[in-house]
C-alpha positions in Angstrom: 10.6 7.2 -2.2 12.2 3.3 -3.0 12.0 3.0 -6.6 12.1 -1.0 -6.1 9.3 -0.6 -4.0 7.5 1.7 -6.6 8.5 -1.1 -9.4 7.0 -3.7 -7.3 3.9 -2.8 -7.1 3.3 -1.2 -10.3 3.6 -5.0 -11.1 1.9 -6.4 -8.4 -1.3 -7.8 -10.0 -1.9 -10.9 -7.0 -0.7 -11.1 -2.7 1.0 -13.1 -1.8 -1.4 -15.8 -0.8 -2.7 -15.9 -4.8 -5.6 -13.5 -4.2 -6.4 -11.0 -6.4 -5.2 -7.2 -5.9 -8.1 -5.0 -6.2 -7.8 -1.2 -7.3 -8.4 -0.1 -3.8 -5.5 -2.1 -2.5 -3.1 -1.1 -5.3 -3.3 2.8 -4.8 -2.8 2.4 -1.1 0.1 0.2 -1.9 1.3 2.8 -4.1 1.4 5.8 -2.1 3.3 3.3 0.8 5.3 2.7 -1.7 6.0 6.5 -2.2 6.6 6.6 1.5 9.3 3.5 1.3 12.3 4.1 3.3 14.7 2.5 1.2 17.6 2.4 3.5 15.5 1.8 6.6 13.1 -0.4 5.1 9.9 1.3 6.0 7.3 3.6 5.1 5.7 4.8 8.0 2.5 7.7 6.9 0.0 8.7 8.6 -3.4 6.7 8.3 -4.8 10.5 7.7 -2.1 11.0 5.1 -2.6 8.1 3.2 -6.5 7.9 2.8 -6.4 11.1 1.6 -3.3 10.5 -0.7 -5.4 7.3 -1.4 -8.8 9.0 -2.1 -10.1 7.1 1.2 -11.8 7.5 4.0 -9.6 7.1 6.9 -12.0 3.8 8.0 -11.8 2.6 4.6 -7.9 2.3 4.3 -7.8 1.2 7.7 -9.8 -1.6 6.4 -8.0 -1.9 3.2 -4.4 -1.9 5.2 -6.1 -5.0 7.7 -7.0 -6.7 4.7 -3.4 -6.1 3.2 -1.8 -7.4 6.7 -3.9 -10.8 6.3 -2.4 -11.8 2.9 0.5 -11.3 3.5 
C-alpha cells in the first residue's frame, strides 16, 4: 500500500480534466490505491479482485476504469 497514493485520493474530489469524481470512481480508485506499488510505481490487481474489493461487477469496473483512463 502507498500512503501518498491513499492521501491522494482520499482528496481527490475532481480528474484531472475538471470533471467531477463520482462515488463509483473514488472506491475503485481507492482500493488501486491500496494496491499502489510505491517503489515501483504501480498497482497492478486483478479486474476480478478489484470489482469485488470495489462492490462491482467485473463489467461495471471495467467501465468505470475506461472511464478513469479517458480523464486522465
Amino acid at each position: 500500500m502507498s500512503h501518498a497514493a491513499s492521501r491522494y485520493v482520499k482528496h481527490l474530489v475532481k480528474a484531472p480534466d475538471g470533471s467531477r469524481i463520482t462515488p463509483t470512481e473514488k472506491a475503485v480508485l481507492s482500493q488501486l490505491a491500496d494496491d499502489h506499488n510505491e517503489v515501483l510505481g504501480v498497482a497492478w490487481p486483478s479486474m476480478k479482485d478489484l470489482a469485488r474489493r470495489s462492490c462491482l461487477s467485473d463489467r461495471r469496473c471495467r467501465k468505470v476504469i475506461a472511464r478513469l483512463e479517458l480523464s486522465e
